[in-house]
N, C-alpha and C positions, 0 to 999 in steps of 0.2 A: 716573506710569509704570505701563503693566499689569502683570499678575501674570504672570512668563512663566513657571511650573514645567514641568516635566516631565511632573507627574500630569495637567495640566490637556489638555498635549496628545495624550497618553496616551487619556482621555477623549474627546475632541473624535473623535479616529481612531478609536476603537471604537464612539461613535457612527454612524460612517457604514462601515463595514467590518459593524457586527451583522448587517443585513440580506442582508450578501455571506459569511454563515458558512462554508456548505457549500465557496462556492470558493476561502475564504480557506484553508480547512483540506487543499482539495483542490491548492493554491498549496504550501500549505506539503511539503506529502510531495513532490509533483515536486522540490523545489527539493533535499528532503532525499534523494532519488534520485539524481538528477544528480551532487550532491557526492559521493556515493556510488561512482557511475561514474566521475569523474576520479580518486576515488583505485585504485580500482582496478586503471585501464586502464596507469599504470607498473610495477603489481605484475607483471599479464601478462607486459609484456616483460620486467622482470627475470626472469620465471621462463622464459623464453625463453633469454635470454644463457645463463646461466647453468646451462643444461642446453648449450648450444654448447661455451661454452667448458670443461666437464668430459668433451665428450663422450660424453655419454650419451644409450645406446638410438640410438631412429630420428630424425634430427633434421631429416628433411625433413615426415615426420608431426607433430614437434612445431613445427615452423611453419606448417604446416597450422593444428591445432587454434590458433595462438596467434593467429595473423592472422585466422580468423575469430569464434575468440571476440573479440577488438579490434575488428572491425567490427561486428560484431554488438552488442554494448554501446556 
């Protein structure tokens, strides 16, 4: 039966990932962006609503500004 550890496949993958460093690394930050932007993009609209339903200031301005910050991210 072969040796199936974790380390070994661990190895084997960074074998062949070394020579793809820069885009492995340039991989990783998008991915850690992204997750970034989805959490985000709920905070927006809560902070949307919840200037609605208080009320407050100009709330066709603040749908302005929140819909395209949303698009725009």
């Amino acid at each position: 039966m072969p040796n199936r550890t974790p380390g070994r496949y661990v190895r084997l993958l960074a074998t062949y990932l070394r020579p793809q460093r820069a885009m492995v690394a340039l991989l990783g930050v998008v991915i850690a962006i992204h997750i970034g932007l989805q959490l985000a993009n709920p905070q927006i609209i809560r902070a949307f609503i919840d200037a609605v339903v208080s009320g407050a200031g100009d709330v066709s301005h603040r749908l302005l500004v929140a819909g395209l910050t949303y698009l725009g991210l």
